[in-house]
C-alpha positions in Angstrom: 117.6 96.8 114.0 120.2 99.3 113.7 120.3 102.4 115.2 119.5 105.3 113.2 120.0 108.9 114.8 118.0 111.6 115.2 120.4 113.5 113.8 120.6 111.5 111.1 117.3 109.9 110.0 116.1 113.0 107.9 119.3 112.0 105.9 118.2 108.3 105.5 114.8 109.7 104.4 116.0 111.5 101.4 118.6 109.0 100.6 115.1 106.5 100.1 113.6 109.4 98.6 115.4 110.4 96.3 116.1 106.5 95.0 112.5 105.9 94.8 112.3 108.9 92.7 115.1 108.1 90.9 113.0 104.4 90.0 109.3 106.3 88.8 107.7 106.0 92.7 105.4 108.8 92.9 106.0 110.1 96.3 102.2 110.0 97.9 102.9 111.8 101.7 105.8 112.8 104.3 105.0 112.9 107.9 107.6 115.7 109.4 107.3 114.6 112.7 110.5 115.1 114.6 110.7 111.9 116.6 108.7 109.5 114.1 109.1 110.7 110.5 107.6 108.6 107.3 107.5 108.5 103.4 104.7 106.9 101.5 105.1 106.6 97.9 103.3 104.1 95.2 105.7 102.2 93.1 105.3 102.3 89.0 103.6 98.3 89.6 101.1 100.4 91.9 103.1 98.4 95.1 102.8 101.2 98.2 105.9 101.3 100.1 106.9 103.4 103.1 109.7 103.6 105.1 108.9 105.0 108.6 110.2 105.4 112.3 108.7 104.5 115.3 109.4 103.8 119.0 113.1 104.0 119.8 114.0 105.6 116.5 113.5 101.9 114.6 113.0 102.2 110.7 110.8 100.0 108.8 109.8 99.3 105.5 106.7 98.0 104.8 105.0 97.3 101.5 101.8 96.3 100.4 100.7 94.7 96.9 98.5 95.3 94.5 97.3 92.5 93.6 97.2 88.9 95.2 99.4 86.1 93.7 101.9 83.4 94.3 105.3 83.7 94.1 108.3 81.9 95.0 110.6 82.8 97.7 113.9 82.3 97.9 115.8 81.2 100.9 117.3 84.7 103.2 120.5 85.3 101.8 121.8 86.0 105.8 120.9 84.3 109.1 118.2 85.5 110.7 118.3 88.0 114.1 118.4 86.0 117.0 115.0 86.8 118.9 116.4 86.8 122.2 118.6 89.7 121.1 115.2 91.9 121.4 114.6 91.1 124.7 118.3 91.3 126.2 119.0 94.7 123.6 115.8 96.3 122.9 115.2 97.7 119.4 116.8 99.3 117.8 120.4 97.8 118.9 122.9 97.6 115.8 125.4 100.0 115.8 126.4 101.7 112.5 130.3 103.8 112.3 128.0 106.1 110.1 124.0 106.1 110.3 124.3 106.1 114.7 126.4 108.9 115.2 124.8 111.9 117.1 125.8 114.4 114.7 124.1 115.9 111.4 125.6 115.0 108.3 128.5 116.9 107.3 127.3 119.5 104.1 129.5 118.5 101.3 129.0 122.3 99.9 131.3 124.7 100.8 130.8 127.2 103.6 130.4 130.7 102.3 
């Protein structure tokens, strides 16, 4: 729900990247597209995962399993998203002091 840049999203892409990495996901596929990009990796438990952007810039994360069994499910640790916030907002509608500004991310090297 929040909004995520254009100017920004290849940033939240590595950030996910380079964390899944980090944790033994095999990275699978990108899609460099410049309005919709996506990563697909397979996690070490062979889970596939991908985060990926669609219409109006909104992120998701979607995961599939490998195999089919219960599991408990704990109770949301935060309130829902009111519903009717879609309809009067439109997606995405959060704003973030960081990942919504229309500017690249500053380079933390030093300019030559």
């Amino acid at each position: 729900m929040t909004i995520i840049s254009s100017e920004r999203r290849g940033n939240f892409l590595g950030l996910v990247e380079r964390y899944w990495k980090k944790h033994g996901y095999a990275i699978t596929s990108v899609r460099n597209h410049k309005e919709m990009p996506a990563i697909f990796a397979t996690a070490p438990d062979g889970f596939q995962v991908s985060l990926a952007f669609g219409y109006a810039g909104q992120a998701s994360f979607d995961v599939t399993s490998p195999c089919v069994t219960e599991s408990k499910v704990t109770e949301p640790s935060r309130k829902p998203v009111d519903p009717e916030a879609f309809k009067s907002e439109g997606l995405p509608y959060l704003h973030s002091d960081f990942w919504s500004l229309k500017a690249p991310v500053p380079s933390s090297s030093p300019s030559a």
